[in-house]
N, C-alpha and C positions, 0 to 999 in steps of 0.2 A: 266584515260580519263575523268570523271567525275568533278575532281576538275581543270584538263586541257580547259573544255568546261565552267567553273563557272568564273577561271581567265579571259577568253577572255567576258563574259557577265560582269564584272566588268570593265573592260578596256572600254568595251563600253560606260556604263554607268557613267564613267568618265566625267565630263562637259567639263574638258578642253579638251578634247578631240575631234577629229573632228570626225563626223557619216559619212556614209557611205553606204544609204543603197543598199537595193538588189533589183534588179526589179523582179518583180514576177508578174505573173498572174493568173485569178479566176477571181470569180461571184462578188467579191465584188471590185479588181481591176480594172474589168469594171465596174462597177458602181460608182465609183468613176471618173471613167474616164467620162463616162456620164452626172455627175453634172461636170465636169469640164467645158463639150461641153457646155453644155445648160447655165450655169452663164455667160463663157463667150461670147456666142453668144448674150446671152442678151444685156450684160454691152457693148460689142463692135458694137450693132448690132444696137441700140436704138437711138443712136446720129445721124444717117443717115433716120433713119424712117421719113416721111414727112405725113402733115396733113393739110389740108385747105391752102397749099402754104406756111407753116412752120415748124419746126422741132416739131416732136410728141410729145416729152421730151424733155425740156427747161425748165431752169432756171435763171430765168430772171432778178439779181438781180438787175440790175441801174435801169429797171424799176421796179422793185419789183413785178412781174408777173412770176405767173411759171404755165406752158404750159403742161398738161401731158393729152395725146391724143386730146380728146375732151371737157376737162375740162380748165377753166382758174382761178388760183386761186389767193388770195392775202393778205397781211400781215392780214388782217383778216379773212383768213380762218385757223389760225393757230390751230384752234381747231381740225382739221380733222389730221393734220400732231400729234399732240397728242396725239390723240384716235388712228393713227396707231401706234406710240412706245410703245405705252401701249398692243395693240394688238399681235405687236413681242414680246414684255416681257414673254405676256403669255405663245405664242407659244412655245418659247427658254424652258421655266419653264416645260409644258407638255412634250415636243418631249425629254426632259433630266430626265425626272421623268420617262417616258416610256421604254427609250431605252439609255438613256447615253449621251456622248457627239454624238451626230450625227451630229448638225452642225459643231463643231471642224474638223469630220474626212471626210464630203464628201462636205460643201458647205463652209467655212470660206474662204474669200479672202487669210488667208495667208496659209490654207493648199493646195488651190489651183494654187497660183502663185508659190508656192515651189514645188510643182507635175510639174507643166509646165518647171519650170530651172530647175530639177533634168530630165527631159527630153531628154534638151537643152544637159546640161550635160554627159550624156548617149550615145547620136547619135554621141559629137563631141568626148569623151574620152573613152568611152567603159564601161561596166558594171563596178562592185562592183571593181574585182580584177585589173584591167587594172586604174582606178581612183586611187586605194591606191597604187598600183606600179609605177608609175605617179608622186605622190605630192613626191614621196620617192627618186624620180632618182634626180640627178644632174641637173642644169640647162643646158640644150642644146636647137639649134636651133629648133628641132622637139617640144620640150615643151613649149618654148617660143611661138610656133605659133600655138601651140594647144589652149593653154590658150588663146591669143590673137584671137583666131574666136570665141571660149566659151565665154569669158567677151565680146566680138563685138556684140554677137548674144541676149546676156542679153541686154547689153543695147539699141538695138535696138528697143529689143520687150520693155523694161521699157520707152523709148521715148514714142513709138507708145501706151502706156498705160497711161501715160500724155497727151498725146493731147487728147486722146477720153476724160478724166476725166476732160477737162477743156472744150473738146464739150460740156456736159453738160450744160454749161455756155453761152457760145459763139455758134453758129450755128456752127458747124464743118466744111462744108463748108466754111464759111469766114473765119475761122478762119486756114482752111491750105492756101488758098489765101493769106492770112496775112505773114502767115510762112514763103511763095514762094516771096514775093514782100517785106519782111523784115521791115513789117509795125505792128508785133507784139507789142503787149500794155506790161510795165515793172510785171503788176500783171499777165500777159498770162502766158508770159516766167518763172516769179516766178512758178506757181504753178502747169506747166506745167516739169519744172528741180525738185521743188519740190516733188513729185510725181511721178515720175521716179526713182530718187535716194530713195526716200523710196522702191518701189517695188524694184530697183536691189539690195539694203542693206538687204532687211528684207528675200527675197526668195532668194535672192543668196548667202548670207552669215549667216545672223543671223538664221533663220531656225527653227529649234526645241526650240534657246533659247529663240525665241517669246512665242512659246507655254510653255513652261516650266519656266520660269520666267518673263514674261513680261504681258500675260495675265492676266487679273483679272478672268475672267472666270472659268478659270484652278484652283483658290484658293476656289471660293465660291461654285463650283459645289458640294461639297463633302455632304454640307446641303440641295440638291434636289435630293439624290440618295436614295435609300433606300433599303432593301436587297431584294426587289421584281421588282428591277429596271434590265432591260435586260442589260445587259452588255459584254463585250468581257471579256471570263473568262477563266482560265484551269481548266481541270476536274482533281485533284489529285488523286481522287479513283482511277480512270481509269492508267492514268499516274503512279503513283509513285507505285513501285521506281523505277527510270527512270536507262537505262541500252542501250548503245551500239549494234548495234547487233551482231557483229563479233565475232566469235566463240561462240554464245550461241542459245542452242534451244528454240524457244518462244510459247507456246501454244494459240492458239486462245483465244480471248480480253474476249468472252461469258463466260469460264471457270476460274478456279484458275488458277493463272500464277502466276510463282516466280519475277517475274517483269514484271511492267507498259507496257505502249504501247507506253511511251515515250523515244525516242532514243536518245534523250540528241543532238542532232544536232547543235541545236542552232541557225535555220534557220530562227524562229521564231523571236531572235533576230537581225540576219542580213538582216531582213528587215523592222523593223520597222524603223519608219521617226525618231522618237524621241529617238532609242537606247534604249530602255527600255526593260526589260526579264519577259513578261507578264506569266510567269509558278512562280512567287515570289508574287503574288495575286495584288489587287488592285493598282495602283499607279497612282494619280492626275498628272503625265507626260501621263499618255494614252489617246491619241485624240481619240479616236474610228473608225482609219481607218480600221482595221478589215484584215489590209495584214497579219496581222501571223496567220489566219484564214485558208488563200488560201494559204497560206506555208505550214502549219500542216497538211492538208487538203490531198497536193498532195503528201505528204509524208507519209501520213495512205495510199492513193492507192494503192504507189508502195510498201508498204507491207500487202496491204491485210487487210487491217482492217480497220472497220469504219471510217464515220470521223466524226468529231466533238469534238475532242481532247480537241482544243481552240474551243470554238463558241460563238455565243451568247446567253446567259443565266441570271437565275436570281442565287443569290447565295444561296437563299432559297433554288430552285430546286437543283442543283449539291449538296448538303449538304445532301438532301432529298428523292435526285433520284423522284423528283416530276414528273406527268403527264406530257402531253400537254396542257391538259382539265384545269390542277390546274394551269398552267404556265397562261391559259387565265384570267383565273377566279381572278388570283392576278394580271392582270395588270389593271383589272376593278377596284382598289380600289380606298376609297375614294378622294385624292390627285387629283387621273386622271381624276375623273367623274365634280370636281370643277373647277380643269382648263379650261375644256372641254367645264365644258358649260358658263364660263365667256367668254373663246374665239368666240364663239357661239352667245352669246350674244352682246360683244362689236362688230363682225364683222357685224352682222345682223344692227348693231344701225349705224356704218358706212357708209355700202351699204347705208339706209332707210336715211340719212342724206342727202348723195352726190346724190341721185336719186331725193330727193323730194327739191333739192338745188334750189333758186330761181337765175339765174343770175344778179343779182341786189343789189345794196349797195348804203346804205345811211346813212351819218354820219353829226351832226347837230354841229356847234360849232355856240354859240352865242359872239355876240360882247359883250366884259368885259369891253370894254372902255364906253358905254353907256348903260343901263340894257332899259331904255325907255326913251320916249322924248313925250313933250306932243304935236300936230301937231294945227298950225294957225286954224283949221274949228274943235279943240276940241277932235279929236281923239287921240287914246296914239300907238305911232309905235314903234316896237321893230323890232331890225335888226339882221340877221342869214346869215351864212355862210353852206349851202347845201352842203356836198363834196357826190357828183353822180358819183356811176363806173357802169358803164358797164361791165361787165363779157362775155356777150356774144361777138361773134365772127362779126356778125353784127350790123349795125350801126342802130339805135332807135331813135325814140322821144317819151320823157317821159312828162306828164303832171304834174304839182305841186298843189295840193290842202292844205288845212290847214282846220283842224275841230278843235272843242271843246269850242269855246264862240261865243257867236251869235255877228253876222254882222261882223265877220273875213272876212278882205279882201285880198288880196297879189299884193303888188307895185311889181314890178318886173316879170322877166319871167316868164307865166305861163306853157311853153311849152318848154324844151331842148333836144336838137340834140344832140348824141353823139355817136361815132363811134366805133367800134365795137373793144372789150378790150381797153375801154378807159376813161378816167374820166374828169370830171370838178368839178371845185369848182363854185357854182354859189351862187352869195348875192342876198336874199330875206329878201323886209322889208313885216312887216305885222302889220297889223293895227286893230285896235278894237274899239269901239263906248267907252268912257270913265265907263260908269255907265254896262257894259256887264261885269266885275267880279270886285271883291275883290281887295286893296290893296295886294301888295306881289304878289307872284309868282301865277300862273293859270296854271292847266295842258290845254296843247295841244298835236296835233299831227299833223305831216306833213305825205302827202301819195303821194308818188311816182310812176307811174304807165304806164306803156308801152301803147303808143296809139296805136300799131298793135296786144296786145295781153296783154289782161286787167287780164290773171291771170299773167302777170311780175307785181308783185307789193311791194312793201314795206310800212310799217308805221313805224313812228319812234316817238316815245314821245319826246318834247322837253318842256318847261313852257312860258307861256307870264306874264311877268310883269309890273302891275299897279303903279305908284308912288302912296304912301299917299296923300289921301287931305288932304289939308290946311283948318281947320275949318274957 
């Protein structure tokens, strides 16, 4: 029985091989099923959300604006979109250093669109054993149009998972308008097909072999684990030597027993996503969805005995028979308490950035065709190129001033209108009394400043330049 239940976890474990798993349910099935709800409610829910008479989440690239609630930001706030990949770095680095792959097995796009088609899958073709007696029959009418509502219903939902991911882009709104009146743009339609056939490729066929060889993740995680890292684990004391129960008396799990409390099932494996027989220790295929957990689990009930067979643990403790108390006390190590407080810190620097943000930008480009010119009543003018964005939502006038060499004056508008997320480029010449600096460059600065609200303001250093005299 034993080496009957080993050949069928090798069969599994075969790549070429197609998986199969079992649906099962538990605490951590629904939980997963929870982060499934909540991602996608988000990702599908966000493109419809409205804000000041526009979409909440917009990404705006032909104008280079992107819209996210109440914020408007722009090719130069590129700083913020960096301090947060730096900030998910961390996160990924702590919550894997903690607990293992936890994004792999409850929040990853692709464990989650493959949870949703193994669903799909499930309601159209029937559990585990109804699927594999299925792919195995002869072609007939009944399989041809079973199949055919299964791939119908995939691609349905992979369409409807394109348009939302190009609403991002495009207002969702217009952009099913577009769809209806057949006035789609060639880059819509691209990445809208695009994107679709990724999700019904990758979650409806390729599947575990994302995770198991297409991942990077899955390769380099193995340098952020560490043997006090929680992990999905089997208890071998407990378990081995794993033993059938038919025809054998088993003494309660507390005492000596001539065998384990593992029943060699194998159920464990016929429900993992990836096909893997997590009772052979560690392996870089286990996403940490944690279903042979709530397998194991309901199979200690219906015999009476604990559970926690599989669970999650460190493999210090199961070695150790460690506390709860020591299990705490090792997840506080140093590793966790660094991450911890880096993430802590960049997110605090964040927040303190994007709160204390001033809507307002000012970017100075001088004319390189003339550095100065010296003007008929003796003055020396230099000429600038002002580019002024507005960030806010409302439309403003800004005042232009110029400091730093006495008797600075400004040809040009001292006052610009502009309308709310919107910019000008405005030319400013500026003028200085000859003998008021130096040959060669002269610092200055221009200050830009909200007339309805004198703390919108910006300074920007730029230089004024003197030609040589001529002795």
């Amino acid at each position: 029985m034993r080496d009957h239940s080993t050949r069928q976890a090798n069969l599994l474990l075969d790549s070429g091989s197609k998986i199969y798993p079992r649906s099962i349910s538990g605490r951590y099935s629904r939980l997963r099923w929870s982060m499934v709800w909540i991602t996608q409610l988000v990702f599908y829910g966000l493109p419809w959300l409205t804000w000041n008479n526009r979409p909440a989440v917009l990404f705006d690239l032909a104008a280079r604006k992107f819209y996210l609630f109440g914020l408007v930001l722009y090719p130069q706030d590129f700083i913020y979109l960096t301090l947060l990949l730096i900030i998910s770095a961390f996160a990924l680095f702590l919550f894997t250093t903690l607990a293992g792959r936890l994004w792999c097995g409850y929040a990853c796009p692709q464990t989650v669109y493959t949870e949703i088609f193994l669903w799909i899958e499930h309601r159209v073709e029937g559990d585990r054993g109804r699927r594999i007696h299925l792919d195995a029959a002869p072609l007939t009418q009944k399989k041809v149009a079973t199949k055919t509502l299964k791939h119908g219903l995939w691609l349905l939902f992979s369409l409807w998972t394109g348009v939302t991911f190009v609403g991002y882009f495009t207002p969702v709104t217009e952009l099913l308008t577009s769809i209806f009146t057949s006035t789609v743009g060639p880059w819509q339609w691209f990445w809208i097909i695009f994107y679709a056939l990724a999700t019904y490729g990758n979650a409806g066929f390729m599947r575990e072999q994302v995770c198991k060889y297409m991942c990077p993740y899955a390769r380099f995680q193995g340098v952020m684990f560490d043997r006090d890292t929680l992990v999905i684990s089997y208890d071998p004391i407990r378990g081995e030597p794993r033993s059938p129960l038919a025809g054998k008396h088993r003494t309660d799990s507390s005492t000596s027993s001539a065998t384990g409390d593992c029943i060699d099932c194998g159920l464990c494996v016929k429900v993992c996503p990836t096909g893997i027989d997590i009772r052979q220790g560690q392996q870089y295929e286990c996403i940490g969805c944690a279903l042979c957990i709530d397998a194991c689990d309901q199979v200690m009930e219906k015999l009476q005995r604990p559970r926690g067979l599989i669970r999650y643990d460190t493999l210090n403790a199961i070695e150790r028979d460690g506390s709860h108390a020591k299990q705490i006390k090792q997840l506080l190590r140093p590793r966790v308490l660094i991450y911890t407080a880096l993430l802590v810190i960049l997110s605090l620097a964040l927040l303190g950035s994007l709160l204390s943000r001033t809507p307002l930008k000012v970017d100075i480009l001088r004319d390189r065709g003339t550095l100065s010119r010296e003007m008929s009543n003796g003055t020396i003018e230099n000429v600038y190129q002002l580019q002024i964005i507005n960030a806010a939502e409302e439309a403003r006038h800004f005042t232009i001033t110029v400091h730093g060499l006495n008797g600075l004056t400004i040809d040009g508008p001292a006052t610009v209108t502009l309308g709310g997320t919107s910019n000008r480029l405005v030319p400013v010449r500026v003028r200085a009394p000859a003998d008021s600096g130096t040959p060669g460059s002269n610092a200055v600065a221009f200050i830009v400043q909200a007339s309805d609200n004198p703390g919108v303001s910006v300074q920007e250093k730029s230089t004024f330049y003197f030609p040589t005299r001529k002795p």
